[in-house]
C-alpha angles and dihedrals in degrees: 000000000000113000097199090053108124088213098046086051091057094050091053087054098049090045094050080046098056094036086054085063090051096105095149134049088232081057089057089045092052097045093048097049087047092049089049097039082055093048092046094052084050094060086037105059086044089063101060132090110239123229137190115271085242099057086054095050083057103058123087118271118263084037115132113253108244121340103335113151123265131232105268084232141079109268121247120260116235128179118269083238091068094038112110111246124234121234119261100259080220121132093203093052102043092046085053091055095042090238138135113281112205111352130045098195 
């Protein structure tokens, strides 16, 4: 780490300011498990495989998103009735409901 790094420098700020409002030890606790949940999702997200947002729109509800890992099981079957069900991919449809065509994000 560079120590004349203007960025560096700001982090370390943010992170004296937030240790300043620790007063209790459930505080600490909170701010550590929140620190390393952060850093967890970080190495998380780098390890998958990234799709297109339309690949993702064609897969079955309740499908991991990319390459998650999949329970080492055989899924449970539900009835059709309880399934989510997917939006129409219809533009008419969708500008007579006022709602977003293609992308949800």
């Amino acid at each position: 780490m560079n120590v004349h790094n203007p960025a560096y420098l700001e982090i370390l700020k943010g992170l004296g300011e937030e240790l300043a409002r620790v007063q209790n030890s459930t505080d600490g606790t909170a701010l550590m498990l929140a620190l390393k949940a952060t850093a967890a999702a970080r190495r998380r997200r780098a390890r998958q495989i990234r799709v297109q947002p339309t690949s993702i729109a064609r897969r079955r509800p309740r499908l991991t998103r990319g390459s998650k890992r999949m329970p080492a099981r055989r899924p449970v079957v539900e009835p059709a009735a309880n399934r989510p069900k997917k939006r129409p991919q219809s533009l008419k449809l969708n500008v007579e409901q006022n709602v977003p065509s293609a992308r949800l994000h």
